[in-house]
N, C-alpha and C positions, 0 to 999 in steps of 0.2 A: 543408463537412460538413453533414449534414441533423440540424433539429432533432430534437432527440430531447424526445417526452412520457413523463412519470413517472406513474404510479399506482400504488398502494395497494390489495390486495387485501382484501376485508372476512373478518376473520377468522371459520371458520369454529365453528360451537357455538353462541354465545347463539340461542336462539330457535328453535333445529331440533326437529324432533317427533322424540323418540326413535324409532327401530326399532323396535321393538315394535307403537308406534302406528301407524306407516306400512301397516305391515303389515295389521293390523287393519281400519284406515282399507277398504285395498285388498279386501278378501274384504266387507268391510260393503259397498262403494257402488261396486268396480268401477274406480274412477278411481284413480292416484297423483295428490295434489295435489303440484306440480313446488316452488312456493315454500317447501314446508317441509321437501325430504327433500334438498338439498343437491345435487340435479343440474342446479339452473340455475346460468348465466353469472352468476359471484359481483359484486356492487354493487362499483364502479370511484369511486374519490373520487381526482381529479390532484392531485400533488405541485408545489408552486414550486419552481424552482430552488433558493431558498431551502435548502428542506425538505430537498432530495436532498444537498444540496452540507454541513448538519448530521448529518445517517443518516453521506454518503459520509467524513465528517471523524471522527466516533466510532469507521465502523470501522478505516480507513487508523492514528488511535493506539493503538486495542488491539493490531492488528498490528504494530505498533513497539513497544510495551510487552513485546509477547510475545517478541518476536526479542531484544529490548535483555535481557530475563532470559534466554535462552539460552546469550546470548555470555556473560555474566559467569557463571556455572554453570561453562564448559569447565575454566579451569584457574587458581587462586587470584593468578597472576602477572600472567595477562592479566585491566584490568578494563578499562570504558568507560562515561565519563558517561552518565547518560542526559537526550538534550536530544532531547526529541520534538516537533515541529511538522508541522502538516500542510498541505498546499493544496490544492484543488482545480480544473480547467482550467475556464474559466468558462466556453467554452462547451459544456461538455458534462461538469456537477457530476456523473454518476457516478464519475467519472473523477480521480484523486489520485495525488497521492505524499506519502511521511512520512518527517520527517527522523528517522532513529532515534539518533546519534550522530556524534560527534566526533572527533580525535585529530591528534598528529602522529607521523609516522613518516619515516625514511628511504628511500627511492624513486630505484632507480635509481642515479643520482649527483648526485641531488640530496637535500638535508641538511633534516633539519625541515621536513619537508609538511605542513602542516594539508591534514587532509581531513573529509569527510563522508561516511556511508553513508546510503542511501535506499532506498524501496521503492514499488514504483508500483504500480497495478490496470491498466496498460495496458503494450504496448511500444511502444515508440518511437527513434526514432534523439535520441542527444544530442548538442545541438550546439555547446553551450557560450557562446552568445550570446545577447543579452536572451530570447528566445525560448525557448531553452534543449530543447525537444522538436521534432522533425519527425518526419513518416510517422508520425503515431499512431494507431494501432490500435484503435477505438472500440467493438472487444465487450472482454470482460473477459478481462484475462492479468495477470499480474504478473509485472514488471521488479527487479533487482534491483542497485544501482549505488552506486559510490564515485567524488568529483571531488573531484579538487585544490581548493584555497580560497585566497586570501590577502586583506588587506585592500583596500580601494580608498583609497590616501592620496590622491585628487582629492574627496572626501567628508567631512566630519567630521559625526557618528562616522565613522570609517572601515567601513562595510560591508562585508560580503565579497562579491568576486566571481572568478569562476573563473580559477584561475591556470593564465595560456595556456604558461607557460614547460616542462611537464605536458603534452604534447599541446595539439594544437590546441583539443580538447574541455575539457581536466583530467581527462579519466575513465581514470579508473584500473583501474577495469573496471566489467564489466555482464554480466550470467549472468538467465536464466531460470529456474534448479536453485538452490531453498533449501540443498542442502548446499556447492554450491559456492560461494555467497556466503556461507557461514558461514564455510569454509575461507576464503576472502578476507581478509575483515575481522578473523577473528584473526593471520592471517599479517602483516597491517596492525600489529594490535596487538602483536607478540610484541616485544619487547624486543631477545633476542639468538639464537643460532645452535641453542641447545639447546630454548630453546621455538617457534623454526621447528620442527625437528625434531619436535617432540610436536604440531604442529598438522598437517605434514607427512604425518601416519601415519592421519589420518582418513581411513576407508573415503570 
């Protein structure tokens, strides 16, 4: 994948000559002076990976923050921790995803799933292996995904890592449509057959 440079546009205002002046300027002497009236190529200061990978980490948790209060809004029965973490792919810090929450549900025929729900600025295929992304999409989109979890007993602490018993991946699903991963992740969360039902009915 080709690197990618960052930079920083210089905001524009401090130091411009009001309109007025320019104007003025222009009838007095003939010329626009270009460095004061805001039509030159604006001063470029590079960002460190650093830098991008802090910016891309603030916004990937407000976007979790924000989604984690949505889901607990819908309906007083269904709630979900809010455990937000974020990462970002190190070679290319525009680029994240952010854990927005937790839970266990029953899945399938299978009994007590811990999962996780997540949200990326990129898409990508999940693969469920140390790697965990492939074919990733390096302009900006957002993913939107749940995987099986279970502990790793070969580790103390036991860590989590994705329970292959769950698909090969653990993903439970993945959607590009914020409404449809909201419908997800409560259906996730409902308890029993009457609150499927009331999550069921979302437009």
């Amino acid at each position: 994948m080709a690197k990618f440079r960052y930079y920083e546009s210089k905001k524009p205002g401090k130091g411009l000559v009001k309109a007025k002046a320019v104007h003025t300027n222009f009838l007095r002497t003939g010329r626009i002076a270009r460095e004061t009236d805001g039509w030159f190529k604006e001063e470029q200061r590079y960002l460190s990976d650093a830098e991008v990978a802090r910016r891309t980490g603030k916004r990937l948790e407000a976007a979790g923050k924000t989604t984690h209060e949505r889901l607990n809004k819908f309906h007083h029965a269904i709630r979900f921790p809010e455990i937000i973490f974020h990462k970002v792919l190190a070679a290319t810090p525009h680029l994240g995803y952010v854990h927005v929450t937790a839970s266990k549900t029953d899945f399938a025929e299978h009994k007590d799933v811990t999962w996780g729900f997540y949200i990326a600025n990129f898409s990508a295929d999940i693969t469920g292996d140390e790697q965990f992304f492939d074919h990733i999409s390096p302009g900006y989109a957002r993913m939107y995904f749940a995987v099986a979890m279970k502990p790793d007993e070969t580790t103390t602490p036991h860590r989590p890592v994705i329970n292959r018993d769950i698909r090969d991946n653990g993903l439970l699903f993945k959607t590009t449509d914020p409404m449809t991963a909201l419908k997800n992740v409560l259906l996730l969360g409902a308890k029993n057959a009457e609150l499927r039902k009331i999550v069921a009915a979302i437009g």
